[in-house]
N, C-alpha and C positions, 0 to 999 in steps of 0.2 A: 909180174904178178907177185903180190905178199903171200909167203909162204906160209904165216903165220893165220890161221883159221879167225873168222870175225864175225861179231853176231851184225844180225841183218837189222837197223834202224831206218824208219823213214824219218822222223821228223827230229828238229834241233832238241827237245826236249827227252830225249832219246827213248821214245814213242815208235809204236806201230800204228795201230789204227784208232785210238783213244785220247784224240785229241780236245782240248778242254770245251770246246764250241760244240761237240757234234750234233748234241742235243737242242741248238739253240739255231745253230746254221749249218743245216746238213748239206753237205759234200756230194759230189761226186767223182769216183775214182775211176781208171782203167787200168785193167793188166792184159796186156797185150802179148800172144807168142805165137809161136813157129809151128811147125810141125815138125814133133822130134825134142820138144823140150814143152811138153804138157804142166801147166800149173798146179795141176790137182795137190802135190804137195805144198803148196802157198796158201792157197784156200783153206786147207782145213788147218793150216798152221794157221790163217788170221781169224779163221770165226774162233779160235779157242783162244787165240790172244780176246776178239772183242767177247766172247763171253765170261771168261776165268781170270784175264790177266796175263798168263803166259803164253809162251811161242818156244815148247823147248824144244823143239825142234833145229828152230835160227839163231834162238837169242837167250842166252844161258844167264844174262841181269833181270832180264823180267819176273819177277813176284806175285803168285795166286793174288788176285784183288778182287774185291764184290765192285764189278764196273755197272752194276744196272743196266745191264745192256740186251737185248733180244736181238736173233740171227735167223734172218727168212735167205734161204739160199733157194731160188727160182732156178731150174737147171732146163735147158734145151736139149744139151749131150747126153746127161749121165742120170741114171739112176741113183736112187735112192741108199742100195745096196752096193753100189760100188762106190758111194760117198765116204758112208759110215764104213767099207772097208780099208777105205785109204787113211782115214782121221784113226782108226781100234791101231793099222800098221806105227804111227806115231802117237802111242801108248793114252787117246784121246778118245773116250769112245761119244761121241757129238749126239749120234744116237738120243741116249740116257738121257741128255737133257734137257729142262721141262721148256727154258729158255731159246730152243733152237728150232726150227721151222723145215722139213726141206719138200719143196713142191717140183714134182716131177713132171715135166711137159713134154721131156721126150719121148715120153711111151707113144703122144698120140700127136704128135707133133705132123708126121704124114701118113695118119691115118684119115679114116672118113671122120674125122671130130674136128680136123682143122683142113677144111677141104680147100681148096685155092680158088675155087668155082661158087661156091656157097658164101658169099658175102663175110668175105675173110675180116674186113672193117670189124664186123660187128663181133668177130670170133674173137679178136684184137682186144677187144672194151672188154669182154667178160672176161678174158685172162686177165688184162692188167687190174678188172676189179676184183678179182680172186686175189693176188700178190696185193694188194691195196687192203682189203678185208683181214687177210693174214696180218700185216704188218700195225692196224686199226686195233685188234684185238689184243695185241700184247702191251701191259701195261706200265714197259722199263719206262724209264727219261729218254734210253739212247738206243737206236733202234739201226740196222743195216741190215742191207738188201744185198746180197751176192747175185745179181742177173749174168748168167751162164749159157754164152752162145747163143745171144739173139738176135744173133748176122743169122742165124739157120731161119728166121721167123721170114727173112728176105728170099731167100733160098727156095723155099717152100711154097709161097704165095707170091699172087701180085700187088702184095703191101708195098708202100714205100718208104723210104729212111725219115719221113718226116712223123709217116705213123708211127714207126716203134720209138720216135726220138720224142714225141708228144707222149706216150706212155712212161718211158722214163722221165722227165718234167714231173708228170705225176706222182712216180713214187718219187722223187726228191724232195715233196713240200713235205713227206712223211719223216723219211731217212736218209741216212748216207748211202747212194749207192755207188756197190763197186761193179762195174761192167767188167765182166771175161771174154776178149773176142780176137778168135785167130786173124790174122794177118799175111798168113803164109798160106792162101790157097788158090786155086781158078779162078775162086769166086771175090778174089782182091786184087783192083787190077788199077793202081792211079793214073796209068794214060787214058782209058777207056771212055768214049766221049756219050756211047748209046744210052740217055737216059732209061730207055725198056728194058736196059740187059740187067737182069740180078746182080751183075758183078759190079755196075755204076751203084745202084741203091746200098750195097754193102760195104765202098769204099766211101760211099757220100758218108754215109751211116757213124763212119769211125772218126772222118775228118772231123765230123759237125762234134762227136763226142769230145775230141781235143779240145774243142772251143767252149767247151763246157766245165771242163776237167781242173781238179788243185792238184791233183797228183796223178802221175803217168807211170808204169811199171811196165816194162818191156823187159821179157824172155825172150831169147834169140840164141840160136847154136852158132860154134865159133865160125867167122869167116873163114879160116883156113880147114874148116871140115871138121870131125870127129876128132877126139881127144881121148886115149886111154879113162885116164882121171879125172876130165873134165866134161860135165854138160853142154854148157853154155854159158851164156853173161846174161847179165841181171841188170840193168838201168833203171835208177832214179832218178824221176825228175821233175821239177815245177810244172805243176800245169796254167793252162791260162787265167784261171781264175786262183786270186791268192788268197792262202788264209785269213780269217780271220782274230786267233784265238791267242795270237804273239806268239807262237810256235812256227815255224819254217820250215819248209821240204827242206832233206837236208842232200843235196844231189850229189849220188855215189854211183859207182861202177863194179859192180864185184865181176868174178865169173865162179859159177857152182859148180857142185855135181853132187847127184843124186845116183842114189847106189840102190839094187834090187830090193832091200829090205826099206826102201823108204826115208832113207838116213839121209838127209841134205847138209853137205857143209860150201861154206861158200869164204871166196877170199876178195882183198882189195886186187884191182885190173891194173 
């Protein structure tokens, strides 16, 4: 491991999410992790990278920019107020801005508003046209979609990975979407042959997202357990679909750590 602290780049252009196409051929990403090494500081370090230009959190070269860009963060987990309290921790308050979107769906996510028994299909279409309307209304060039745990949409109902995988298709003709979705739970299981079991629809669900994907971002705690000083590791890496924009994944390995007050530093593995 480099002992020497590094800022976090995805692309050869030494870019995070502003890459020159996005508005011409929108993307789709994934950030994939664990339990025990939560993204939430990633997130609100990339919607201030695509709205402002910087990421000081990771990347100490990047410079306030007007990127014309709008930020619809659709979340299944987390609230509203525990968004805007993680982004205010890295001196970001997402809030304030006229440019950012965030639509809460876990408050009613398993309540009687999205019943499993009620014609869940149809519950399906008017979410993804609510996140579609959102994203229609904002009038930047460059537009991204943070979709936030919507393996729980499989969880919850007896939707399938081709419904919520037809709903993202959807917002892609709009934006870049970045998908957030754990990997590390019951409900992820690659042997699992039972097409009825939520945990086959949830692992189909990720597969089919890979085959979709330019870029892959995988959180993970160390194989050898816990570390004093360290999180986890951080993997970047091509996805199956390549750029278009003559920019290139630029595929690294760090391992981070993130400390109580929200401070992420990360090094080369």
């Amino acid at each position: 491991m480099s002992s020497q602290q590094q800022d976090l780049v995805f692309f050869t252009d030494g870019s995070l999410l502003t890459p020159k196409d996005a508005s011409l051929n929108p993307k789709l990403h994934i950030i994939s992790h664990h339990d025990g090494t939560s993204p939430m500081w990633l997130t609100t370090t990339l919607a201030e990278n695509c709205l402002v230009g910087t990421a000081n959190l990771v990347n100490r070269e990047l410079k306030q920019s007007e990127n014309d860009c709008s930020v619809v963060n659709a979340s299944f987990l987390h609230t509203e107020d525990v968004f805007e309290k993680a982004s205010r921790r890295q001196a970001v308050d997402l809030g304030s801005l006229s440019l950012f979107k965030f639509l809460d769906y876990s408050s009613s996510l398993f309540t009687s508003n999205f019943p499993a028994t009620k014609d869940p299909k149809r519950q399906l279409s008017l979410l993804f046209d609510d996140i579609t309307k959102t994203i229609e209304s904002a009038k930047t060039s460059n537009k991204v979609v943070f979709l936030d745990s919507p393996e729980l949409l499989l969880a919850a109902t007896n939707l399938s990975s081709a419904d919520i995988l037809a709903g993202v298709r959807k917002l892609q003709k709009l934006a870049t979407v970045i998908t957030i979705i754990n990997v590390h739970t019951s409900m992820f299981n690659m042997d699992i042959q039972n097409a009825q079991d939520p945990a086959f629809q949830i692992t189909d669900f990720y597969v089919k997202l890979c085959h979709m994907s330019s870029l892959n971002i995988s959180l993970q705690p160390l194989a050898t357990g816990k570390a004093k000083d360290i999180t986890g590791s951080l993997t970047v890496t091509r996805g199956a679909i390549p750029m278009t924009s003559g920019s290139e994944v630029l595929e690294r390995e760090y391992v981070f750590q993130v400390t109580k007050d929200a401070t992420a530093k990360l090094y080369f593995r």
